[in-house]
VEXKOLFI-240166 format. One line per 5 residues: number of its first residue (from 1); for each residue x, y, z of C-alpha. Coordinates in pm, whole numbers, plus 50000, padded with zeros to 5 digits. Layout:
BEGIN
NUM	X:Y:Z; ...
***
This chain:
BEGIN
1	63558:97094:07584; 63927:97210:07535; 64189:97157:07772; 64519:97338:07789; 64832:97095:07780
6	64902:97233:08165; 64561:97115:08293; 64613:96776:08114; 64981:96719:08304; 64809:96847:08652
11	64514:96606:08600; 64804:96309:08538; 65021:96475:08839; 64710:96414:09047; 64578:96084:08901
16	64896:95922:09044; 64933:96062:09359; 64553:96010:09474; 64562:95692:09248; 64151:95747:09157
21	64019:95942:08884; 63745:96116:09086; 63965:96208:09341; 64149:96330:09113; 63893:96541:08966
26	63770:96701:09312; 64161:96831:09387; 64147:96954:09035; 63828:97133:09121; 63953:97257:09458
31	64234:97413:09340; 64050:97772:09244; 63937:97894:08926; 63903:97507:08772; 63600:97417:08580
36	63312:97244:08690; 63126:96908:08573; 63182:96512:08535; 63506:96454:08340; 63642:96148:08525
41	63616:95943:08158; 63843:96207:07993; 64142:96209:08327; 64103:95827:08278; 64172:95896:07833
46	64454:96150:07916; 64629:95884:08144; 64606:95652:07906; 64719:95881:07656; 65067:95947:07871
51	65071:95574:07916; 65102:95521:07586; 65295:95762:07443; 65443:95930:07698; 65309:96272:07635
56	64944:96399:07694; 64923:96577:07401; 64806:96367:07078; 65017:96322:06766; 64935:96561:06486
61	64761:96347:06165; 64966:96332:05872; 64726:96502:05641; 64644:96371:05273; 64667:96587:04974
66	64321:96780:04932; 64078:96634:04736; 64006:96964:04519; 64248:96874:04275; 64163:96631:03919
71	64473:96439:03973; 64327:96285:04267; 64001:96235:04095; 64128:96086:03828; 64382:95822:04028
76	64081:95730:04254; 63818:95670:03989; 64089:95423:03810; 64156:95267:04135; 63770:95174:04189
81	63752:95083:03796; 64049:94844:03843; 63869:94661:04177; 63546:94807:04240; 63595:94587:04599
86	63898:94815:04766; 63763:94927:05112; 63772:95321:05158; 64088:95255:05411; 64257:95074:05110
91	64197:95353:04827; 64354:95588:05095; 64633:95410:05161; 64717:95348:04764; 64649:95665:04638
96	64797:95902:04964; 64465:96114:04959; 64327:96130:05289; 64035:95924:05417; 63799:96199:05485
101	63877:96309:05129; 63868:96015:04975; 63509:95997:05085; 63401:96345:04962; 63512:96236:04598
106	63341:95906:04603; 63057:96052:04694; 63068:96406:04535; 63256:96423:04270; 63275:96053:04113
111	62905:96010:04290; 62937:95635:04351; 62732:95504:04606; 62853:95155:04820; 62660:94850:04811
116	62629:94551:04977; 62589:94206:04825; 62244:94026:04838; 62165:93626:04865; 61970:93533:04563
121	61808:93186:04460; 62089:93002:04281; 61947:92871:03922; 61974:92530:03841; 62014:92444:03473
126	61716:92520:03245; 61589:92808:03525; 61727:93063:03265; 61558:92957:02977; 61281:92952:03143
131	61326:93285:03304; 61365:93433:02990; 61100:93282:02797; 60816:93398:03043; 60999:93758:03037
136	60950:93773:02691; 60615:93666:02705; 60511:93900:02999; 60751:94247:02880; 60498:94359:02575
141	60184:94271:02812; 60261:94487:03116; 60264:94752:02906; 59856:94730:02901; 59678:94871:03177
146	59411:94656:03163; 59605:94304:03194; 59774:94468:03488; 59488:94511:03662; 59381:94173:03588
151	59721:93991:03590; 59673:93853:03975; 60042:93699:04138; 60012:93512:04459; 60179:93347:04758
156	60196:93252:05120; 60418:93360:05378; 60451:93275:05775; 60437:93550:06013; 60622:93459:06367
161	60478:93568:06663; 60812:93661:06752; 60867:93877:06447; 61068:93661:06226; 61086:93747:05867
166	61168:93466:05626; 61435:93574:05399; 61371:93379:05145; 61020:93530:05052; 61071:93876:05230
171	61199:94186:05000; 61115:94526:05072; 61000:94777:04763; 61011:95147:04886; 61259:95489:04946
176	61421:95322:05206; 61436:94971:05362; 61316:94842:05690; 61699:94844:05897; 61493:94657:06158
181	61676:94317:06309; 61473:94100:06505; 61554:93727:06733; 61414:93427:06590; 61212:93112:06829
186	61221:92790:06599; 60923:92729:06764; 60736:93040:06748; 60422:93021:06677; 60326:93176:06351
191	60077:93225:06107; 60033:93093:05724; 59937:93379:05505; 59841:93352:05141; 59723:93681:04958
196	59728:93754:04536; 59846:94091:04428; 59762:94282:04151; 59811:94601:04001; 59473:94736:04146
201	59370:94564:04441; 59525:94275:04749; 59268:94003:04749; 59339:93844:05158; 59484:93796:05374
206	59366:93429:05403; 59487:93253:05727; 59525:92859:05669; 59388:92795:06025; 59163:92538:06169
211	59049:92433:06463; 59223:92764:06671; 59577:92647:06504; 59804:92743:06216; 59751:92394:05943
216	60057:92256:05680; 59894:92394:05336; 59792:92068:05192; 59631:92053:04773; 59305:91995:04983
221	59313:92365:05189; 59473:92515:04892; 59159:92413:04619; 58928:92476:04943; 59054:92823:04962
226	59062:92919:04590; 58720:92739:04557; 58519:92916:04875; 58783:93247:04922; 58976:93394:04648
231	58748:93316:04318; 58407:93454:04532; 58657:93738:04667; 58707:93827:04328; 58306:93810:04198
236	58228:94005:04520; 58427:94286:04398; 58302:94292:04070; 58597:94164:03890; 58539:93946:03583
241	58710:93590:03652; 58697:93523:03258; 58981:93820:03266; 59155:93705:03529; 59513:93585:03448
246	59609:93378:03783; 59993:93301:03849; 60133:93078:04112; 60461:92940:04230; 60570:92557:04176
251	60495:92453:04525; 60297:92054:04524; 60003:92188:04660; 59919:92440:04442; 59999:92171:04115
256	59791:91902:04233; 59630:91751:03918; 59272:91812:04115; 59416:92171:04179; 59529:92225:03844
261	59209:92061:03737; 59006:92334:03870; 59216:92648:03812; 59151:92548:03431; 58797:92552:03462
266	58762:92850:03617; 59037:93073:03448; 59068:92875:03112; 59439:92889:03001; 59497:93231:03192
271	59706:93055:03409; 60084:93097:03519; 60197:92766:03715; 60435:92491:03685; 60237:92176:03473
276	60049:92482:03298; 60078:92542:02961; 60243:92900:03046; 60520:92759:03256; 60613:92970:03574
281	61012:92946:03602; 61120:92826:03925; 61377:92992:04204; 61238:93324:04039; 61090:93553:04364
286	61296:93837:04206; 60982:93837:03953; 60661:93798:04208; 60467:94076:04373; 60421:93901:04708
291	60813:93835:04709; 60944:94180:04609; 60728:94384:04763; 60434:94258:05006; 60573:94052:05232
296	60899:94254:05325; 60639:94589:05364; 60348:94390:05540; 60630:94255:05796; 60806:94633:05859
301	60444:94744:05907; 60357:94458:06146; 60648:94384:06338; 60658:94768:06419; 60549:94630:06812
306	60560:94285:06881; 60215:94145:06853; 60062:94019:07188; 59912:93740:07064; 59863:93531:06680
311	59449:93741:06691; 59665:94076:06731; 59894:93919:06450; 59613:93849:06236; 59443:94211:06299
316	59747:94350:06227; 59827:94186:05877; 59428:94235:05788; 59475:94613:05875; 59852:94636:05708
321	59689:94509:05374; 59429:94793:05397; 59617:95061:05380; 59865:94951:05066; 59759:95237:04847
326	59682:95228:04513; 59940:95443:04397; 60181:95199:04548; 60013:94882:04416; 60019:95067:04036
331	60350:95172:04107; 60420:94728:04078; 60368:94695:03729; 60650:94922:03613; 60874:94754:03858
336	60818:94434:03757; 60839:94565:03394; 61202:94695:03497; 61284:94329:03615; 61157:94183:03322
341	61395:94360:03141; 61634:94332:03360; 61565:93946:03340; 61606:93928:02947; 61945:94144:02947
346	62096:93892:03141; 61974:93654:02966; 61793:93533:03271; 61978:93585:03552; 61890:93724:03841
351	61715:94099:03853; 61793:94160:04209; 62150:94226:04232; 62095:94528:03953; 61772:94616:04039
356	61737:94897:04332; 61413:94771:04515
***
């Protein structure tokens, strides 16, 4: 809606002599041939305008040179080169193009993209060797179909009743991410989910939960599960366990000598684990399927409405997990492929930072 600067001095002429907006407004109305509506927020921005400045019509923006030029392209592109950090505002302000332009040949013309930083695990000393010598080891073998459909990576997770994601083992692999935000209970109640991943197929969700109530994963639960859940789970669906290459993170339940014990008579020396003889490098969730990529999308999926109650929780998850699609879950082993790559030209640093998830 324009207004002519002789409606904007008889809307201040009539602010101050009724001394209220909206009686202001009616008069203006009244006084034949006005136009109709609610504008009692834009008398009360003129007034402040002539408060101000004195004047109810607003100062004309100094205008920046126009972007269509290489000069500008060029000054702008060595200005980001020099300190990739300089806020839009700033690159405006150095280089006298205008803001709105300054924009159009970030994004158009030089077609740089911003980015925000992201927490990662900080590595301790000997995490990089270690980083680098399972990234070397797993590089040439993800390029076989058949170990990544046999190359199984697991985890747990808690999942809040009150929709709290854990950022620690929570990353989202997809077009976009999940933008959601959600309030955190310390003493929500939650659930503890474990599931493995493969190229192929989710085996779980498993629920550690006894007696109607989430339980502390303990070495005891943890062989109970692999022993009556996830190596049955796998004979059930016809997948050979003598194939099977099982990896696991560094937490003390899962390297419990009787733990280990077992894992080695069940999958031989196809094992991934700390106290294994193919050492899993530790701070590393930039390299694990659950981490990157399942729990981040189960939670978006879940959390979508809050769950009524930890049985809707648990319907939800089992129902989430369903409908990962294959595509998706043989979409994994090139991404991980990218990280391991990633992994070794950094000489095993962290994948995240470089790697779009």
């Amino acid at each position: 809606m324009t207004w002519s600067k002789e409606d904007k001095v008889r809307l201040v002429e009539l602010f101050f002599e009724l001394g209220s907006a909206a009686l202001a407004r009616r008069r203006f109305q009244r006084e034949g041939n006005r136009r109709r509506g609610r504008f009692v927020k834009t008398i009360l921005r003129i007034v402040r305008q002539f408060r101000t400045t004195g004047g109810v019509v607003g100062r004309t923006r100094e205008r920046g040179v126009s972007p269509r030029t290489p000069g500008n392209v060029r000054q702008i592109r060595k200005a980001v080169s020099r300190n990739p950090r300089l806020s839009v505002r700033k690159l405006a302000r150095k280089t006298g193009v205008a803001l709105s332009s300054v924009h159009a040949i970030l994004r158009r013309w030089l077609h740089l993209h911003p980015y925000k930083f992201q927490r990662v695990h900080g590595l301790r000393r000997g995490d990089r060797a270690a980083r680098v010598r399972l990234c070397r080891w797993l590089s040439p073998k993800l390029g076989r179909p058949q170990f990544k459909k046999m190359f199984f990576m697991s985890d747990e997770a808690n999942f809040h009743l009150d929709g709290n994601v854990s950022k620690q083992n929570a990353r989202f692999w997809g077009s976009q991410p999940p933008g959601e935000s959600v309030a955190h209970d310390s003493y929500s109640p939650h659930l503890t989910v474990w599931c493995a991943v493969s190229c192929a197929t989710v085996i779980g969700p498993y629920f550690f939960w006894e007696a109607g109530h989430t339980v502390t994963v303990t070495s005891s639960r943890y062989r109970q599960m692999l022993e009556r859940f996830f190596v049955p789970e796998l004979e059930r669906r016809g997948i050979p366990v003598h194939s099977v290459w099982f990896q696991q993170d560094g937490a003390t339940a899962h390297t419990a000598a009787h733990v280990l014990s077992y894992l080695t008579e069940v999958f031989g020396d196809h094992i991934v684990s700390k106290k294994a003889p193919l050492v899993w490098p530790p701070r590393s969730p930039d390299l694990t399927y659950p981490d990157f990529f399942l729990w981040g999308w189960l939670k978006s999926e879940v959390y979508r409405q809050p769950p009524g109650s930890l049985a809707s929780l648990k319907n939800r998850i089992r129902a989430a997990v369903q409908r990962v699609s294959p595509a998706t879950l043989a979409a994994l082993g090139d991404a991980l492929l990218a990280r391991s790559r990633e992994c070794l030209r950094v000489r095993g640093g962290q994948t995240e930072p470089q790697i779009p998830d």
